[in-house]
C-alpha positions in Angstrom: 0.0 0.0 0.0 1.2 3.4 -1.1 -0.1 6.8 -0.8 -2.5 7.8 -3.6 -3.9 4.1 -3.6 -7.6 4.2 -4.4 -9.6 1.1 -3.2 -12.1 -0.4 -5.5 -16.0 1.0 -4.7 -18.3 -1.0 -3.3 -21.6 -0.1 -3.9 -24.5 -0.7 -0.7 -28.1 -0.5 -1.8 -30.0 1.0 1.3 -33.2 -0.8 2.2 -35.8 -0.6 4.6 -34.3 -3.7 6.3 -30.9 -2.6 6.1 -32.0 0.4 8.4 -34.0 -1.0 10.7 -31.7 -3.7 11.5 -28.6 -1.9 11.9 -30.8 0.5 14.2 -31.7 -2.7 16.4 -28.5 -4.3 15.9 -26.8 -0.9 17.9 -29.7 -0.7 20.1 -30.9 2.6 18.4 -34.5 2.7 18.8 -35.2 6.3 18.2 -38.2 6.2 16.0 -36.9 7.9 12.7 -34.5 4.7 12.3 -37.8 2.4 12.2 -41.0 4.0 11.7 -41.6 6.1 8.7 -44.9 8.0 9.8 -42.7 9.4 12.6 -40.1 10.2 10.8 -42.3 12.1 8.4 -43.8 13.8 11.1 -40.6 15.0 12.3 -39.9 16.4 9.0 -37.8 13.8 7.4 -39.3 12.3 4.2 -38.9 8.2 5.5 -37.1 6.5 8.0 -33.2 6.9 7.6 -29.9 5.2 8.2 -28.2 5.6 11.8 -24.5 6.8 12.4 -23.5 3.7 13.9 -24.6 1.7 11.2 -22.7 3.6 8.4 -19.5 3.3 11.2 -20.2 -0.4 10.6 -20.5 -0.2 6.9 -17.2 2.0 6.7 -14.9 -0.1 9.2 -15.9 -3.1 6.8 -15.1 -1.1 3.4 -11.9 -0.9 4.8 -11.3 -4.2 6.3 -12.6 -5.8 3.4 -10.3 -4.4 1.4 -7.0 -5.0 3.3 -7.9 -8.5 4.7 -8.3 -10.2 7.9 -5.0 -9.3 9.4 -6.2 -5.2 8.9 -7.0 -3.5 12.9 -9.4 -0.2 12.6 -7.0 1.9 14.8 -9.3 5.1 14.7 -12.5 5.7 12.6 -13.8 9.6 12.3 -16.9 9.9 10.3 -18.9 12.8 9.9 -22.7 12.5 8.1 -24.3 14.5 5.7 -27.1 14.1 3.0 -29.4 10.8 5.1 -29.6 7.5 3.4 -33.5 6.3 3.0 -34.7 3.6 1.7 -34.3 3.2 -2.0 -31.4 4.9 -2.0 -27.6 3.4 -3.0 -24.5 4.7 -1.0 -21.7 3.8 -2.9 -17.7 4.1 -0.7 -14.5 5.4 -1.8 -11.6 5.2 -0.8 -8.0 6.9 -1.1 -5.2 5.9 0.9 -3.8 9.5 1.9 -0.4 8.7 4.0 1.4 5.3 4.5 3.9 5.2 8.1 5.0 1.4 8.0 2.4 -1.1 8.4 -0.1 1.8 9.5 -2.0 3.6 6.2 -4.8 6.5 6.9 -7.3 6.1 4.0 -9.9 9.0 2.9 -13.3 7.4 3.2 -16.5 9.1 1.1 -19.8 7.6 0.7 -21.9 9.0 -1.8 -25.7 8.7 -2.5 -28.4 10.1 -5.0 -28.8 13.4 -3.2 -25.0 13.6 -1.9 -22.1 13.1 0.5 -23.7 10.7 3.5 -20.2 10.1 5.0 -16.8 11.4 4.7 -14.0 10.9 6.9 -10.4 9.2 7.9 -9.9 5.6 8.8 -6.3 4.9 10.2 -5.6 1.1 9.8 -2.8 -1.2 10.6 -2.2 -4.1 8.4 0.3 -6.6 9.9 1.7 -9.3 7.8 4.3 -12.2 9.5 6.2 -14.8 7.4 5.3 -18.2 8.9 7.8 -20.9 7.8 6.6 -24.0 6.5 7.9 -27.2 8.8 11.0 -28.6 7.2 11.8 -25.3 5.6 14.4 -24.5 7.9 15.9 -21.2 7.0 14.6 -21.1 3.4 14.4 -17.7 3.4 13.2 -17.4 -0.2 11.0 -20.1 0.1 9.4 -18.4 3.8 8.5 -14.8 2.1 6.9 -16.8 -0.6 4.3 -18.7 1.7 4.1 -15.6 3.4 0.6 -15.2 4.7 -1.6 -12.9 7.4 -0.6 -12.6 10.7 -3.0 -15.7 12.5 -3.6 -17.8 9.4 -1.9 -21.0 8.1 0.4 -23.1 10.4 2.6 -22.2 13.3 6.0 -20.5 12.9 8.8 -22.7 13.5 12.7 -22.1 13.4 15.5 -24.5 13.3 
């Protein structure tokens, strides 16, 4: 990873269900996350997508993209245009600095009527070399089964 890397979108369609049950799933069960009378009477058109569940949706944008062996070390979010129902919220990202195994990424997510989210994301992605058994000191042969830190077998020396 470099800085200037741009990750591959990934494009969310926002449903009804998709709302409600990130709303339940963080135990936010204020009623213009659920029921769309009351959110119309509040002014809002429909019911519309919390904070914590666009956190969610961000932290695994990023994840996804840089694997199982990628820690969130900070996420700052800030929201803007609400995503209803209907809607699509597609993420961007750009990686924006790179200090060893640490990378801050640009996050935006984007739907019909505008920015919903935009914000940093510092992640660490660690990588270890795990040596086959046998191998012995292999070297070449080690960074070439190298694989993320926790997978595959156990590291062993002679």
């Amino acid at each position: 990873m470099k800085s200037g890397d741009e990750l591959p979108p990934l494009t969310i369609p926002i449903t009804r269900t998709l709302i409600v049950a990130g709303a339940i799933a963080s135990r936010d069960y204020q009623d213009v996350h659920h029921d769309a009378e009351l959110a119309r009477e509040k002014g809002s058109p429909d019911i519309f997508m919390n904070i914590l569940t666009t956190n969610g949706l961000v932290g695994r944008y990023i994840t996804d993209h840089f694997g199982p062996s990628a820690v969130l070390r900070r996420v700052a979010i800030r929201l803007g245009a609400p995503n209803y129902p209907g809607d699509t919220m597609t993420l961007t990202g750009t990686v924006t600095e790179v200090d060893g195994d640490t990378a801050q990424v640009r996050v935006v997510g984007a739907n019909g009527i505008g920015h919903h989210v935009t914000g940093t994301v510092t992640v660490t992605v660690t990588v270890t070399v795990t040596v086959p058994e046998g191998a012995g000191t292999d070297l070449p042969r080690a960074v070439a089964t190298a694989v993320p830190e926790g997978a595959g077998t156990e590291e062993t020396g002679s």
